[in-house]
C-alpha atoms as a printed R data frame, in Angstrom:
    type eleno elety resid chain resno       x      y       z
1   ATOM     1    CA   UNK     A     1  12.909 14.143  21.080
2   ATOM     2    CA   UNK     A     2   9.532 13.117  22.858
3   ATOM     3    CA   UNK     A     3   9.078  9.554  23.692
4   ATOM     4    CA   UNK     A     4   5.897  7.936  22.306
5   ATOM     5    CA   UNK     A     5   3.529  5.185  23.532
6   ATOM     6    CA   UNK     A     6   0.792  4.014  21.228
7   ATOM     7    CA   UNK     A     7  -1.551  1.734  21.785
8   ATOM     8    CA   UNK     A     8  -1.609 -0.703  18.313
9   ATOM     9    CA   UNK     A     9  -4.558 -2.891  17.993
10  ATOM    10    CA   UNK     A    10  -2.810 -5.831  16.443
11  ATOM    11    CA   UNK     A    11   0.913 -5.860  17.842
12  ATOM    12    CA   UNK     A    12   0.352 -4.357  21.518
13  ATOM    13    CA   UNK     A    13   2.182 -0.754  22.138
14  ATOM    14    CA   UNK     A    14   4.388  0.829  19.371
15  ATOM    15    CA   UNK     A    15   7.513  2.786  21.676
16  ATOM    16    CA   UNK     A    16   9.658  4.982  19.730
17  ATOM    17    CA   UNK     A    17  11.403  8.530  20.131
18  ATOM    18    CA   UNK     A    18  10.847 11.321  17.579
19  ATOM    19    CA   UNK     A    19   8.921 14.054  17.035
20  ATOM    20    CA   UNK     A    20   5.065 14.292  16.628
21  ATOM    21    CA   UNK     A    21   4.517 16.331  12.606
22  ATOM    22    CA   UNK     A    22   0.757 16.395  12.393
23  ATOM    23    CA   UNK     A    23  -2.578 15.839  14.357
24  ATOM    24    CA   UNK     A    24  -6.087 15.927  12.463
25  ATOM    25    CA   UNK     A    25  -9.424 14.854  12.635
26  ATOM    26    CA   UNK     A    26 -12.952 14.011  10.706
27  ATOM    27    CA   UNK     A    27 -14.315 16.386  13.727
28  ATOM    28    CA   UNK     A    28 -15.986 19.313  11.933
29  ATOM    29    CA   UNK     A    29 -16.518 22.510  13.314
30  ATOM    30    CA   UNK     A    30 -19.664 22.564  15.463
31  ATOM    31    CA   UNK     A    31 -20.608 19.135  15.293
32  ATOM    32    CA   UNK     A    32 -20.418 16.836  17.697
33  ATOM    33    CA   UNK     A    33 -20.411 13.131  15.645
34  ATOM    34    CA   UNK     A    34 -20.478  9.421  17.740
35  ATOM    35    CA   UNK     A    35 -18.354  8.127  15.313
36  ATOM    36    CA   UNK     A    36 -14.991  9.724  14.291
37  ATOM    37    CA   UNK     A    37 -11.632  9.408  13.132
38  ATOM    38    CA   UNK     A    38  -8.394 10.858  14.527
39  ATOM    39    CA   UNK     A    39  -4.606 10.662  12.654
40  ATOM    40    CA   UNK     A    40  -1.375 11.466  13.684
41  ATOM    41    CA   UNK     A    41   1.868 11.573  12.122
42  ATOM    42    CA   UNK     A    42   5.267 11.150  13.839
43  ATOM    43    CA   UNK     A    43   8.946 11.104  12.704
44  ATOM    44    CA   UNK     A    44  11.034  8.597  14.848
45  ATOM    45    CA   UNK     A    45  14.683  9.406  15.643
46  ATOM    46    CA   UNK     A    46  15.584  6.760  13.054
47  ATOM    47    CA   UNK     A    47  13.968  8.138  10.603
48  ATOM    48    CA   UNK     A    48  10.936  6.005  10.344
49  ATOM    49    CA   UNK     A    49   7.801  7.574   9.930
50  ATOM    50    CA   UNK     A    50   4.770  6.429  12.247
51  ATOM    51    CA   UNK     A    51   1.437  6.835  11.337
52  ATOM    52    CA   UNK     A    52  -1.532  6.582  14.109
53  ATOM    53    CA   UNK     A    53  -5.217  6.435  12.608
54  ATOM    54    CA   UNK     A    54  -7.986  6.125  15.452
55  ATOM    55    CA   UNK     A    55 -11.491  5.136  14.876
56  ATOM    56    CA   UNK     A    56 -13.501  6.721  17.379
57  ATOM    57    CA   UNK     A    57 -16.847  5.972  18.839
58  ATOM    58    CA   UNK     A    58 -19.988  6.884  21.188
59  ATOM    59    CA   UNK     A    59 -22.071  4.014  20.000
60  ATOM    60    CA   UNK     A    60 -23.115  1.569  22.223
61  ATOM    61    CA   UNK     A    61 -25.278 -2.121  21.470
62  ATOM    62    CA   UNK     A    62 -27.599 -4.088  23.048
63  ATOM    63    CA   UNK     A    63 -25.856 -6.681  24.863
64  ATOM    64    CA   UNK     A    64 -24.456 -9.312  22.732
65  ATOM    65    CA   UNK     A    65 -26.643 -8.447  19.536
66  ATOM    66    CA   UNK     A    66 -26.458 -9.393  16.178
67  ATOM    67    CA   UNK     A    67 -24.582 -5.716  15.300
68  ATOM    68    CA   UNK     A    68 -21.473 -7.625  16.829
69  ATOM    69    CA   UNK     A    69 -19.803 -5.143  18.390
70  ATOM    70    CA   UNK     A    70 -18.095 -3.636  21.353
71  ATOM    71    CA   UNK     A    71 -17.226 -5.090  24.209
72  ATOM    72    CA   UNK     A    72 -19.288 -5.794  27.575
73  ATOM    73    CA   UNK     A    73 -19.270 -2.840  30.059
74  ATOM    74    CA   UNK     A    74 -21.301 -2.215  32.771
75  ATOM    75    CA   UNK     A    75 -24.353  0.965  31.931
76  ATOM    76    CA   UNK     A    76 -22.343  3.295  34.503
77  ATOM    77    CA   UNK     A    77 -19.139  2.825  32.569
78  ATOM    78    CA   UNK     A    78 -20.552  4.314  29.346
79  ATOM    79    CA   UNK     A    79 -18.837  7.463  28.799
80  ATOM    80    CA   UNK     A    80 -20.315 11.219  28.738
81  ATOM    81    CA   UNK     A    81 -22.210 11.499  25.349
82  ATOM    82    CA   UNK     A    82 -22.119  7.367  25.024
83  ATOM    83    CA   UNK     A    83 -25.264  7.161  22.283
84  ATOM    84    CA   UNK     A    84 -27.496  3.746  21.262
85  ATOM    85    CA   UNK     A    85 -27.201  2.269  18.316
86  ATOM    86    CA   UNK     A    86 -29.918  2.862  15.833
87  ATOM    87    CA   UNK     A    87 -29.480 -0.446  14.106
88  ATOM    88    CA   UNK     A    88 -29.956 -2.789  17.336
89  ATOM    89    CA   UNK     A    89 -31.648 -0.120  19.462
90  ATOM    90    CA   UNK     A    90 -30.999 -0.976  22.990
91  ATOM    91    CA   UNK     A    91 -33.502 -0.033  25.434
92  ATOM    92    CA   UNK     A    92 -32.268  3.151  26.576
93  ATOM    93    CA   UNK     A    93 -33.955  6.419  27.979
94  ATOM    94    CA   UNK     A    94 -33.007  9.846  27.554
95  ATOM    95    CA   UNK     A    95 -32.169 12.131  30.863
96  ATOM    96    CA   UNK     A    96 -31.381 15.695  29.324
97  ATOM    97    CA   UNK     A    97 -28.666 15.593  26.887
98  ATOM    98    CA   UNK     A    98 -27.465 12.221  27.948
99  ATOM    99    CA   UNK     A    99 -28.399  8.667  27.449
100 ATOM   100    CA   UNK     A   100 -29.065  6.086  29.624
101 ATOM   101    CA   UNK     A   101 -29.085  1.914  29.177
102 ATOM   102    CA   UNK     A   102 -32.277  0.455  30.787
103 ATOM   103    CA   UNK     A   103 -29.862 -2.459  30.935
104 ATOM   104    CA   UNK     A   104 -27.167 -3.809  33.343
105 ATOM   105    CA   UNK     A   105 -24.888 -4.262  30.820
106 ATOM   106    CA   UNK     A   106 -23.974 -3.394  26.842
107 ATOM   107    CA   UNK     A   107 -21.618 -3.864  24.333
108 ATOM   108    CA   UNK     A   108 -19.528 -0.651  23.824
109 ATOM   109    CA   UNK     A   109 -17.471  0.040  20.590
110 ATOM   110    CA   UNK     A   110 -14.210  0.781  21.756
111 ATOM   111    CA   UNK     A   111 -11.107  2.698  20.266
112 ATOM   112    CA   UNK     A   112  -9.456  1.276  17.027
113 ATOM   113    CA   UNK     A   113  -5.652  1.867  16.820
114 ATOM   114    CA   UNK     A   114  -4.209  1.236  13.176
115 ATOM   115    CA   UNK     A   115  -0.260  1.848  13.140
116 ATOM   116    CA   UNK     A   116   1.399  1.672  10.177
117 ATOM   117    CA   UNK     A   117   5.762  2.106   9.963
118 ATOM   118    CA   UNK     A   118   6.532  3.205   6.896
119 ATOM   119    CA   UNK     A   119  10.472  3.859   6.219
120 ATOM   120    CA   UNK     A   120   9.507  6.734   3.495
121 ATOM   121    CA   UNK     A   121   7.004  9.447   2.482
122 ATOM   122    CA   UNK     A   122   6.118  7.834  -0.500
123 ATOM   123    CA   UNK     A   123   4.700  4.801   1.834
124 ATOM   124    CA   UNK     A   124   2.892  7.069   3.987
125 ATOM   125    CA   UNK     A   125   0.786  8.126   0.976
126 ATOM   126    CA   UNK     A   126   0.299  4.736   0.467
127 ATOM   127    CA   UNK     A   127  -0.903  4.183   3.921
128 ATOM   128    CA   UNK     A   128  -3.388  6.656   3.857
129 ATOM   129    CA   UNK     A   129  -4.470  6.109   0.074
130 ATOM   130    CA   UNK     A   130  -7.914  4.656   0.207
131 ATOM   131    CA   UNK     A   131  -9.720  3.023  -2.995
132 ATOM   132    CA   UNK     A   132 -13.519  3.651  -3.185
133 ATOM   133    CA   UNK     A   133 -15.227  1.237  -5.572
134 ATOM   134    CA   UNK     A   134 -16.719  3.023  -8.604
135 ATOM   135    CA   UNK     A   135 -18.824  0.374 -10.597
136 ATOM   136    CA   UNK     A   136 -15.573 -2.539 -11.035
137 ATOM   137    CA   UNK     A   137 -12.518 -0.231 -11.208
138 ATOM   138    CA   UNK     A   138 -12.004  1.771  -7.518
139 ATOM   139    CA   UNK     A   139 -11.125  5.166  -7.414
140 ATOM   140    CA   UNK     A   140  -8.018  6.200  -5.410
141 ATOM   141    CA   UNK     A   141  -8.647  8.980  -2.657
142 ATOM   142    CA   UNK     A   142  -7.572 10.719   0.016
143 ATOM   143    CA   UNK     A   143  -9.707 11.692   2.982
144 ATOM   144    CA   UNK     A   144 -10.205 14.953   4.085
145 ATOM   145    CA   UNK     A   145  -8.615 14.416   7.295
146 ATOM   146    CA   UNK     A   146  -5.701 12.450   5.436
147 ATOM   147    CA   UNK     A   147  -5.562 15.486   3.056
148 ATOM   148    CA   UNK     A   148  -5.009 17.883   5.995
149 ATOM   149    CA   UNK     A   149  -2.445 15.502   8.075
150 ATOM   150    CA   UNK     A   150  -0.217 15.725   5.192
151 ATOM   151    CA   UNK     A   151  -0.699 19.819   4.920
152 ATOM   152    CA   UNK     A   152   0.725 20.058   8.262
153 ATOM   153    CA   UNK     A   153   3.284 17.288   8.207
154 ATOM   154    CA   UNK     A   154   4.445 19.433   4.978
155 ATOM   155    CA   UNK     A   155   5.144 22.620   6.886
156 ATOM   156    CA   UNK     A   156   7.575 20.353   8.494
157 ATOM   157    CA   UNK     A   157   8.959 17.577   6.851
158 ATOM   158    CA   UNK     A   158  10.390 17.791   3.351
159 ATOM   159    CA   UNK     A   159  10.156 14.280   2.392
160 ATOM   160    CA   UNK     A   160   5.853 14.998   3.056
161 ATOM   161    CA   UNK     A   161   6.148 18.137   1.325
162 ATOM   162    CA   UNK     A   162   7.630 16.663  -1.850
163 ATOM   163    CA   UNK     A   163   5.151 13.298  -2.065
164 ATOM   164    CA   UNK     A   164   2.153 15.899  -1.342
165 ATOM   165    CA   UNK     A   165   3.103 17.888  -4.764
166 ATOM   166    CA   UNK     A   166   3.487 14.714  -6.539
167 ATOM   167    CA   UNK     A   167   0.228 13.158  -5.468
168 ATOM   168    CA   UNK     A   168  -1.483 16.549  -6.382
169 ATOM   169    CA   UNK     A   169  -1.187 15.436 -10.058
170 ATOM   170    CA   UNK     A   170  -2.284 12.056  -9.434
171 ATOM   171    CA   UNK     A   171  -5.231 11.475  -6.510
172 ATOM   172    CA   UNK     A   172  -7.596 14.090  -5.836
């Protein structure tokens, strides 16, 4: 058993031993997005499964603009690839490939850490069941990158395996 450290948004650092079942990611092959998401799976040593969703992001705002969002950091603290946003367009120049804030300051989206514990399979699907509104009744679905976390916790897990079949039927 590996011991695990996440950083939660809303309770501070989940800490638990297990193992870690599946990694994926809305990264697809050759591109290179500024906004992303990344998911991991883990089975604790209890028995409780953990479930890790990241939003991830290059954007960065003008400082303090009505997009309302990120957090202050100076322009040589944006990270490799850091892009404006298109929406509040912060004066910004490009140098080559990269970037760079005319500013002193902007507001930088940071990570997003969602952690759900869910004491079965069946709740897992349930954590990563999303409902996309279709006219007044939404439509249950699972993400691509959801879709694939569960394909590799399968290979591992039984209790996965078994909820994936059943969902087959029932969310596509």
């Amino acid at each position: 058993m590996t011991h695990f450290r996440i950083k939660n948004q809303f309770r501070g650092t989940t800490s638990f031993d297990g193992i870690e079942l599946a990694h994926s990611d809305s990264i697809h092959r050759g591109s290179n997005p500024v906004r992303w998401v990344e998911m991991s799976l883990y089975l604790t040593e209890s028995g409780i499964y953990v479930l890790d969703r990241v939003g991830m992001s290059l954007v960065y705002h003008k400082y303090d603009s009505d997009c309302d969002r990120g957090v202050r950091t100076a322009k040589n603290k944006l990270p490799e690839g850091a892009m404006p946003c298109y929406i509040c367009r912060p004066e910004s120049e490009r140098r080559g490939e990269t970037w760079v804030s005319r500013a002193p300051f902007v507001d930088m989206e940071e990570e997003r850490h969602e952690v759900a514990e869910c004491p079965t399979a069946e709740k897992i699907l349930e954590a990563l069941v999303t409902t996309r509104k279709k006219g007044a009744v939404g439509q249950p679905f699972l993400s691509l990158p959801a879709k694939r976390l569960l394909e590799l916790a399968a290979e591992s897990d039984a209790g996965i395996a078994r909820v994936t079949q059943e969902s087959e039927r029932k969310i596509s």
